[in-house]
C-alpha positions in Angstrom: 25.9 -48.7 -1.6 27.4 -52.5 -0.9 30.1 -51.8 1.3 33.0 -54.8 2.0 32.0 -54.6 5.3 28.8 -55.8 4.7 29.7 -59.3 3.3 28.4 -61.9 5.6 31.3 -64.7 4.7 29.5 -66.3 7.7 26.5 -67.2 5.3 25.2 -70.6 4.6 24.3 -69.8 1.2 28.0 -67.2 0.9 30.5 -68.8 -1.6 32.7 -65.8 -1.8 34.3 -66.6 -5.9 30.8 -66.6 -7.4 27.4 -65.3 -6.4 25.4 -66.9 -3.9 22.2 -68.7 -5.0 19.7 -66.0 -3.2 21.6 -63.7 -5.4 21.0 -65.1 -8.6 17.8 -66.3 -7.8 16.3 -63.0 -6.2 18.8 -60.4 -6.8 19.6 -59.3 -3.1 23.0 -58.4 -1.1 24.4 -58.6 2.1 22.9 -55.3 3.3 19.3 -56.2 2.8 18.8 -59.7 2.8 16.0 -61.8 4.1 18.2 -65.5 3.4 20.8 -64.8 5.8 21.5 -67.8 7.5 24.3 -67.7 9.9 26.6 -70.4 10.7 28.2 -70.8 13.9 30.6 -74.3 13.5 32.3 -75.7 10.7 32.2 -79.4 11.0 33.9 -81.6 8.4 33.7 -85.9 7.8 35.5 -88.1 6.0 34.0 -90.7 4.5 35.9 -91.5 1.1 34.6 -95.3 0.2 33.9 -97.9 -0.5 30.5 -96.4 -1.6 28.2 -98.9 0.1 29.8 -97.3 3.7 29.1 -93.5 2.5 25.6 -94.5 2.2 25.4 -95.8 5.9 26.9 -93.2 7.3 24.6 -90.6 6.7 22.9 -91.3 10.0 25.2 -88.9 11.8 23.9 -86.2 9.8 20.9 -86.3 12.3 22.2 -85.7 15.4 24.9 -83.3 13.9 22.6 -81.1 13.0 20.5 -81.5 16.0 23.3 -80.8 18.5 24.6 -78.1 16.3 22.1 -76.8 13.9 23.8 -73.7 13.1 26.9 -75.7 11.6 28.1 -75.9 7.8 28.9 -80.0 7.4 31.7 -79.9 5.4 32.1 -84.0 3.5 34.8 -85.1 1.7 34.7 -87.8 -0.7 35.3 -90.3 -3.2 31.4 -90.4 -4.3 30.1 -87.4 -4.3 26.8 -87.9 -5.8 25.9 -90.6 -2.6 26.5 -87.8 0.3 22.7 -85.8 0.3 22.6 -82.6 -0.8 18.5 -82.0 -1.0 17.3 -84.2 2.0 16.7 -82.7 5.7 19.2 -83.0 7.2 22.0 -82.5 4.7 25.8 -82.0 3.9 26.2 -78.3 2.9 29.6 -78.7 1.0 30.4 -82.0 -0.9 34.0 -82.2 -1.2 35.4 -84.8 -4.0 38.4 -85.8 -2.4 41.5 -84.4 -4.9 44.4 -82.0 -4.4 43.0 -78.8 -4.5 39.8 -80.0 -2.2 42.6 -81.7 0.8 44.5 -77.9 0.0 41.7 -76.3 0.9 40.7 -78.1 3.7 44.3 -78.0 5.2 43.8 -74.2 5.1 40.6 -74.3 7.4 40.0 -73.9 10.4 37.3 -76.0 12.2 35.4 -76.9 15.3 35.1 -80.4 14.2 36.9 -83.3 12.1 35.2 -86.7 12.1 37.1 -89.0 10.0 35.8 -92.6 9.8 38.7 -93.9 7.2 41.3 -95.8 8.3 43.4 -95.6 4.6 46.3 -93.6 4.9 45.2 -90.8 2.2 42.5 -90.1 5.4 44.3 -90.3 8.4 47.1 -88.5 7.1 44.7 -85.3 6.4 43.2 -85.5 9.7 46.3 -85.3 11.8 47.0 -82.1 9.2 43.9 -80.3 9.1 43.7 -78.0 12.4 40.6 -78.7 14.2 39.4 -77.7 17.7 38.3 -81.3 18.4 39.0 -84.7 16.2 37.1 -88.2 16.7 37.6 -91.2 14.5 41.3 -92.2 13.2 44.5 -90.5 12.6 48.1 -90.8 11.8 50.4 -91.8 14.8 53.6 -93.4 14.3 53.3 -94.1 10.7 49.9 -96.2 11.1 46.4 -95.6 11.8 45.4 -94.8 15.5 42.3 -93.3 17.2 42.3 -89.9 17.9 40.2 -90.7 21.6 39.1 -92.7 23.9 35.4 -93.1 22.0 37.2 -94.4 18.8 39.5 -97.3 20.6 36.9 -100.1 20.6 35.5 -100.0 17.2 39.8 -99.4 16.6 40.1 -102.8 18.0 37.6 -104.5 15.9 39.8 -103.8 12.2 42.9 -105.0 13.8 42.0 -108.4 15.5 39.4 -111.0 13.8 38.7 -112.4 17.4 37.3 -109.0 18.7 35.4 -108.2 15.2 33.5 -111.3 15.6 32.7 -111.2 19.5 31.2 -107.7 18.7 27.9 -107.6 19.1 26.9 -103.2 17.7 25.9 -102.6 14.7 28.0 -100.1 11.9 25.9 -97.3 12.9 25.9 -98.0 16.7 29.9 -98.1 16.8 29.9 -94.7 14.4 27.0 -93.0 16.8 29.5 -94.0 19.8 32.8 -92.5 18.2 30.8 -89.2 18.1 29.4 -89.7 21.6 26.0 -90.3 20.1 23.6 -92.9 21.1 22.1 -94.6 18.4 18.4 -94.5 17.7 17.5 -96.2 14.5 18.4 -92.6 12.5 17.2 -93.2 9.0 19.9 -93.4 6.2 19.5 -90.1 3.7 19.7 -90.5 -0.1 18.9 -88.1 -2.6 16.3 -89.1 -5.1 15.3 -87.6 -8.6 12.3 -89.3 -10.1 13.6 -87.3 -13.7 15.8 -90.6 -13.9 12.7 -93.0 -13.6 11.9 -94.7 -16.4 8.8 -96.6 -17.9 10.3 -100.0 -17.2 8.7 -103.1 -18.9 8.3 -104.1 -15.7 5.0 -106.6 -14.7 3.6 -104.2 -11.8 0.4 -106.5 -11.3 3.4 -109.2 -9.9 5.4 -108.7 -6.5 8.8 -107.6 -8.0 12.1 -109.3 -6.5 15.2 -107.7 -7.8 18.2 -109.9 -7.2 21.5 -108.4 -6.9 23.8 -111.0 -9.0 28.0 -109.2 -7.9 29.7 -108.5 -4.8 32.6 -107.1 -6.3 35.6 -107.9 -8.4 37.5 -108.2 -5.0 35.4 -110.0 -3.0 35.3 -112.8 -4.6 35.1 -114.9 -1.7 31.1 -114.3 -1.4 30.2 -115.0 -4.7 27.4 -117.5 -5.8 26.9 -120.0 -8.6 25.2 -119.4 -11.7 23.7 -122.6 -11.5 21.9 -121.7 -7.9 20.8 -117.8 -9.4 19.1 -119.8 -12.3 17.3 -122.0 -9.5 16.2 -119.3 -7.9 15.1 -117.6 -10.2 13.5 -120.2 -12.5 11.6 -121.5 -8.4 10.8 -117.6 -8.4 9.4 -117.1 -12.1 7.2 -120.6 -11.6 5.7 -119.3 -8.9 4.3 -116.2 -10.9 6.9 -113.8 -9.5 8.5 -110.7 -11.4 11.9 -111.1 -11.6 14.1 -108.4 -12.1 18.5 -108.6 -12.4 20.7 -105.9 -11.2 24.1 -105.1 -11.0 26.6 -102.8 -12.4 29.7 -103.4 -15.1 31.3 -106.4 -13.6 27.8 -108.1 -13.8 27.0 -106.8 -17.2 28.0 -110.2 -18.6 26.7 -112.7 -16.0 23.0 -110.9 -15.9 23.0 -111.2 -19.5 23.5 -114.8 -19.3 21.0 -115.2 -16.6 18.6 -113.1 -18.6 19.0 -116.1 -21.4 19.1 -118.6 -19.3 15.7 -117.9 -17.3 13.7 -115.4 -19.4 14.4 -112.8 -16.1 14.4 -109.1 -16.9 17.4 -107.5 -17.3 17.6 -103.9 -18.9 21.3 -103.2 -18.3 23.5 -100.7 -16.7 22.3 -97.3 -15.6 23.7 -94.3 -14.2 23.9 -94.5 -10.4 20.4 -91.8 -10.0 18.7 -93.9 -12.8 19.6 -97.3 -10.6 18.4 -96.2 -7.4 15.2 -95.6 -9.6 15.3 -99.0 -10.5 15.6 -100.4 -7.2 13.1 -98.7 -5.5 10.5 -100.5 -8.1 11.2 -103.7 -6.5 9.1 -105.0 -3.6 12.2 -107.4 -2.1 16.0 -107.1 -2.8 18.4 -110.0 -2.5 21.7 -109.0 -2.2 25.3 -109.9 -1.5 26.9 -106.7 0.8 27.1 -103.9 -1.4 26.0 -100.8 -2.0 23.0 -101.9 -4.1 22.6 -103.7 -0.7 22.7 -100.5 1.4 20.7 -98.7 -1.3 17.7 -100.8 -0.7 18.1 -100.0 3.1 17.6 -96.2 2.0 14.3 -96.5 -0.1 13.0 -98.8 2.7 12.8 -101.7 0.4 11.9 -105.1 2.1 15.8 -106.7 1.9 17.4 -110.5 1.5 21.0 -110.1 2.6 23.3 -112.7 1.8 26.2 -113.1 4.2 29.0 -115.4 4.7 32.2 -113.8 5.8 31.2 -110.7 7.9 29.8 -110.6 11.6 26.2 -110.3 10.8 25.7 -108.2 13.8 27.2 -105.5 11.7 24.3 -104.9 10.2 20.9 -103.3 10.7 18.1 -103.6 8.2 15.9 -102.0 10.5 13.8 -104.5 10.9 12.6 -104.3 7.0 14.8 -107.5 6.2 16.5 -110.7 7.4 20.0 -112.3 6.5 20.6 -115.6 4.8 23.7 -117.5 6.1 25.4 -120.9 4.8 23.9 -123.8 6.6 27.8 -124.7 6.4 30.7 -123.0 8.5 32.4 -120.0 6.5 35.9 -119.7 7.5 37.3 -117.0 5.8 36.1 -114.2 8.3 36.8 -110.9 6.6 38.7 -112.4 3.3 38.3 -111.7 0.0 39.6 -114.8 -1.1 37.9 -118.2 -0.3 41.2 -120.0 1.3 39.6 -123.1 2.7 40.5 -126.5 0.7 37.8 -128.5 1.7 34.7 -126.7 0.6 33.6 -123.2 -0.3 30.7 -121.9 2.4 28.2 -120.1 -0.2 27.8 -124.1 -2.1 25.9 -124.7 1.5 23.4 -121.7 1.0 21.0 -123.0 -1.3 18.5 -121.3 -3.4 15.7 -123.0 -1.3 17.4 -121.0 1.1 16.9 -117.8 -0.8 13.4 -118.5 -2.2 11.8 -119.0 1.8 13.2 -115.9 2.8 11.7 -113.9 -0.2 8.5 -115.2 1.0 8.9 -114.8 4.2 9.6 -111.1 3.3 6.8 -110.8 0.9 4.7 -111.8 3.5 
């Protein structure tokens, strides 16, 4: 007979308000069970948004696990279905971030908080949540501080443009040092389900270039004229290339009139498992930085990354990839808004640009 005592509430697989998967799946309890998998640490991050950064920090999840591989990895979030669930290594509870998931997290205790948000919904639940040891950003004074030493430099790069662009570590470098991690080119981890593939009309016996058309309602101060897509493309097409548009709602109506413009493929929105599909079809992927961006980094596909108004030492394509920069001087470091009256910096990267580096990459 089950007794309460039994109960291993220390489980990996133990929910405790519904029946653990090795239950329903093979019928056993506490007191004879082959699936016990104890956990020693409970480690939570926070990583809310924008999507495009949940993606690249999945790195840690590597040397997490290898320092503490008996731990539950807690994540909460504001995109749930980009955290990995079914890859090795893996988050073991994906948190959407909402009022009963921060109640129940301010009732836990655990070994480990690493919050890499510096919005105040994030730092404000980290200096709640009781933890034996904090790394990343909290809440001191009313404003967003490090909680150590390890976070103050990457600290220092949000909150003065002259330090952001002398730095010369990448994203996953300065996370990797905030956890007191070296970094060591850590693979990003994305869940994939081929059940969302579809039998695209798609010219397989061409190289396929996908080209990223948005950057965001907000940052409107990398976007790039029609006119020079439909150059592109039309340069691409001519030289007996497939070429594929992509996007989400906000470039619903541009690809569209791209797609009439240049005969370019163009099958529409899709569900975020059914896009990630999609992209990994493509041999190279030009894109502005998003998440389709980081996306492409993920399924290893060869990468043309557009960039005007970020250090560019921020990013690592791991050598699959090379950036594209205007020939012409951006300066609007880190706005969303183009402010500069004489001249916009993206008219100066041309498609010619563009097209070399898609060769280069196909090559």
């Amino acid at each position: 007979m089950l007794k309460l005592s039994d109960v291993k509430t220390d489980c990996r697989h133990f929910r405790g308000h519904i029946p653990c998967r090795p239950n329903k799946d093979y019928g056993v309890m506490c007191n004879d069970c082959s699936y016990y998998d104890k956990t020693k640490q409970k480690i939570l991050i926070i990583k809310l948004g924008a999507a495009g950064d949940v993606i690249r920090t999945t790195p840690l999840l590597h040397p997490l696990k290898k320092e503490f591989p008996e731990s539950k990895i807690y994540w909460l979030t504001n995109s749930p279905e980009l955290v990995p669930s079914q890859t090795n290594p893996k988050a073991d509870e994906i948190l959407t971030y909402s009022l009963p998931s921060v109640s129940f997290l301010e009732s836990v205790k655990f070994d480990l908080v690493i919050n890499l948000d510096k919005d105040y919904e994030a730092i404000s639940l980290t200096d709640r949540i009781s933890a034996g040891k904090k790394l990343g950003y909290t809440l001191k004074d009313g404003v967003c501080y490090p909680c150590g030493k390890s976070a103050e430099k990457k600290y220092l790069t949000g909150i003065f443009d002259q330090v952001s662009k002398a730095n010369k570590l990448n994203y996953m470098q300065e996370i990797f040092e905030i956890c007191g991690y070296e970094f060591r080119n850590e693979k990003y981890l994305l869940d994939t389900d081929k059940s969302f593939d579809r039998n695209w009309e798609i010219d397989f016996n061409k190289k396929v270039i996908g080209l990223n058309t948005g950057c965001g309602e907000r940052w409107t101060s990398r976007l790039w004229r029609d006119e020079y897509w439909i150059e592109l493309i039309k340069k691409l097409k001519s030289e007996n290339y497939e070429v594929l548009l992509l996007g989400g709602p906000g470039e619903d109506n541009k690809n569209i009139f791209l797609k009439e413009s240049t005969g370019a493929e163009y099958f529409g929105v899709f569900d975020l498992k059914t896009f990630i599909n999609l992209v990994s079809r493509c041999d190279v992927i030009v894109s502005q930085v998003t998440m389709s961006m980081h996306i492409a980094i993920a399924m290893q596909r060869k990468l043309v990354l557009m960039n005007n108004i970020f250090n560019p030492d921020e990013f690592d394509l791991y050598g699959n990839g090379e950036i594209v920069q205007p020939q012409k001087e951006c300066k609007c470091y880190f706005r969303p808004k183009c402010i500069n009256p004489d001249y916009k910096c993206m008219d100066f990267l041309t498609p010619e640009d563009v097209y070399k580096a898609c060769i280069r990459q196909l090559s």
